[in-house]
N, C-alpha and C positions, 0 to 999 in steps of 0.2 A: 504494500500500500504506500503509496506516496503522500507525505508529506503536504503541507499548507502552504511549505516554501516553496515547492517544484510545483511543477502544472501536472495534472493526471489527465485523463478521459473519461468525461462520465457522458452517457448516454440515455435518452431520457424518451420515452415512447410518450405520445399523444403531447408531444412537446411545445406544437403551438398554442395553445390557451390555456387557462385557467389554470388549474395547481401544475399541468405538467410543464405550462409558462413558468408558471412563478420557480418551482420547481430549477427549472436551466439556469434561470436567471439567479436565484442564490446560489448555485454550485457555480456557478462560474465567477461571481463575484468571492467564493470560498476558494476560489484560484483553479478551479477546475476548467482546460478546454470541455466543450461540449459538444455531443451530436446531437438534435432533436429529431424525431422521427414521424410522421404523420402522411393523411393522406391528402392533403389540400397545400399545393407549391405555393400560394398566396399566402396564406394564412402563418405556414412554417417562415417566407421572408420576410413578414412583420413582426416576427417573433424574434427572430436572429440582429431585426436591425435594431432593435429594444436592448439586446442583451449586447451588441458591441456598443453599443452607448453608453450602457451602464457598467461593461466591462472591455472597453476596449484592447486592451491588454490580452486577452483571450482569445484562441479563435473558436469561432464558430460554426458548425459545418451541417446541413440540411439532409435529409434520406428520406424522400418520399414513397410511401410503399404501404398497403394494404397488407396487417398483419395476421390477418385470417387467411390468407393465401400462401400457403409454405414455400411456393416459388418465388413469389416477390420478400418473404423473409431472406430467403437464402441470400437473394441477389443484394439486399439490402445488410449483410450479415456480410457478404464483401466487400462493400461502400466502407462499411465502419470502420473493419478489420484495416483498410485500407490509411484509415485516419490515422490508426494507431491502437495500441494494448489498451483495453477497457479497464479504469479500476473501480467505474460506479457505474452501474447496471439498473434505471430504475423501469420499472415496469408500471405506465402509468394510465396507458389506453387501455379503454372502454367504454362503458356506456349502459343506460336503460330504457332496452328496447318495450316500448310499454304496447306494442299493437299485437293483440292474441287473437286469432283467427277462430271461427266456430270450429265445436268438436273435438276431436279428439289429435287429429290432423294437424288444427290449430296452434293444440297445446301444446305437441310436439316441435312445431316448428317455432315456437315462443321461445322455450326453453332451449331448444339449439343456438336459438342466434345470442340469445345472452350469454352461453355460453360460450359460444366461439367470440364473440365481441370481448369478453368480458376474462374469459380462461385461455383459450386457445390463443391470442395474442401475445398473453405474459409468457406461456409454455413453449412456443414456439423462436419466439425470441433469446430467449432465453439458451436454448437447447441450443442454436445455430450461433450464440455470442460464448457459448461455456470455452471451448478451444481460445476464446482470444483475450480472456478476463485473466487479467494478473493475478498473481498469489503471493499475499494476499488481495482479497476485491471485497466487494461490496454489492449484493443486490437485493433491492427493495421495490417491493410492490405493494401499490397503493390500493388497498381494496375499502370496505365504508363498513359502517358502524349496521349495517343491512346484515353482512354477515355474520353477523354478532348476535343477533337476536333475530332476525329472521324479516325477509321480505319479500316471497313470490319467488320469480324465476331470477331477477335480480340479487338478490339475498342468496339463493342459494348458490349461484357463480359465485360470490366472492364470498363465500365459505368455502370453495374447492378452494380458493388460490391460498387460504389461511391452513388448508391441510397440505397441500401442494408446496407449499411454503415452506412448513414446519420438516416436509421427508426431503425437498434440499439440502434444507440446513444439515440437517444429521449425514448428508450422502458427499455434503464440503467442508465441513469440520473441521475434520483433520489436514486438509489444504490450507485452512486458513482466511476462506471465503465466508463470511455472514452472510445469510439471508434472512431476512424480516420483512413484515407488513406493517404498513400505516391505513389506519384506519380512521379515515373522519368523518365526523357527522356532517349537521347541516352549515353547509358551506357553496351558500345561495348566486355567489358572484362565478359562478362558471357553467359551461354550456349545457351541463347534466341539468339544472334548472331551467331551460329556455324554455318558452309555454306556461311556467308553471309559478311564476312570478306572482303569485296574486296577496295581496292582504291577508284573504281566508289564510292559503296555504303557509303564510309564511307566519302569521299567528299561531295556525295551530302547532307548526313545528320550535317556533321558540315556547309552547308553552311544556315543552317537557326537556329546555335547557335547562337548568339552575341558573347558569349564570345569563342569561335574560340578553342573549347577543347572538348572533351564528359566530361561524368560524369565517377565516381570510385564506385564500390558496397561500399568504403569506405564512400562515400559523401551521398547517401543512408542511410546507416547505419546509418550515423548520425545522419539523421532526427528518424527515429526511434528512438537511444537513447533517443532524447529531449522527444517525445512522451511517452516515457517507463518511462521516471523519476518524480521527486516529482513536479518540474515546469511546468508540463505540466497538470497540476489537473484540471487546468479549460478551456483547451480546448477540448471541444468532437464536433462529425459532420462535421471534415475541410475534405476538401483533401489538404496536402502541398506537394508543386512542386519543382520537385528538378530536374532541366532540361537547367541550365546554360542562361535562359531566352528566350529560345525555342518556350515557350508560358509562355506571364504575367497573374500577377494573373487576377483574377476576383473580383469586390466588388459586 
């Protein structure tokens, strides 16, 4: 793992907007170069010219690729390689696919797409980045406070990734590699909200915060950097919650 003082490579799935923005943009202000990875080339160049602004000193490098497709992983798994040795690996796309079709037919193709949005994104990536992740490394995926207590077919994808997660860690241990999940609640300023912006909604959701606020893709982030850096060496297999105590932990 490199240092604070040298530059590393962290790479950052769904890296244009919201936490997986905020996301890039503190690891590289944390002196980390950056890949963001996404499927919209617009979106990732407004993202990239945000973070040489605020981190000019770093470079930046873009990988446009749809992560449900293990071809365009792969091809995109050479891109990266090509940047250089990964030492921060965050796993941050997906999504709530919320339109369930009649039947039984429906239901099945409900729960597929959030899975593959939501699982098969972080797995795949993953798999196709293990060969070029330093030792030691760092990877972390973002999954929400759904899989913690339960939400539908979204809830239950990001329960895989919290088990998926946890049989990493045990299988990079002794390389020297953590793997962890961050887990946030409601955290209204990103595109997982869009439609859904309302009063109602956002009343009823601050009314089982304690502390009487959402979260920021900033407050996120941060848990990530802590995972990304040198202090974070001897934690692997957590999920940490980042949810303004929405839900406490668990021992």
């Amino acid at each position: 793992m490199t240092t604070r003082d040298e530059a590393g490579h962290a790479v950052i799935s769904g890296g244009g907007t919201g936490i997986g923005r905020a996301t890039a943009l503190r690891l590289a202000r944390d002196g980390f170069d950056v890949t963001i990875i996404g499927r919209r080339p617009a979106v990732l160049d407004e993202a990239a010219e945000q973070i040489r602004r605020a981190a000019p000193e770093r470079r930046v490098h873009i990988v446009t690729a749809d992560l449900e497709d293990p071809a365009q992983v792969e091809r995109a798994a050479a891109e990266i390689a090509a940047a250089g040795a990964v030492d921060v690996l965050v796993n941050n796309a997906g999504g709530n696919l919320l339109d369930r079709g009649e039947g039984l037919s429906g239901l099945a193709d409900y729960y597929e797409a959030n899975f593959r949005r939501n699982v098969l994104t972080a797995v795949l990536l993953t798999e196709a980045l293990l060969p070029h992740v330093r030792r030691p490394g760092r990877i972390v995926s973002i999954s929400s406070i759904a899989g913690l207590r339960g939400a539908d077919a979204y809830g239950a994808a990001k329960a895989a990734i919290h088990g998926w997660s946890m049989g990493l860690a045990l299988q990079l241990a002794d390389e020297g590699v953590t793997v962890n999940a961050v887990a946030p609640g409601y955290v209204p300023d990103t595109e997982f909200w869009d439609g859904r912006r309302t009063p109602e909604i956002a009343a009823s959701r601050l009314a089982g915060v304690p502390m009487n606020r959402p979260g920021t893709p900033d407050e996120v982030a941060g848990a990530v950097s802590y995972l990304a850096g040198p202090s974070a060496a001897w934690t692997t297999g957590q999920i940490i919650q980042v949810n303004g105590g929405a839900l406490l932990g668990r021992g």
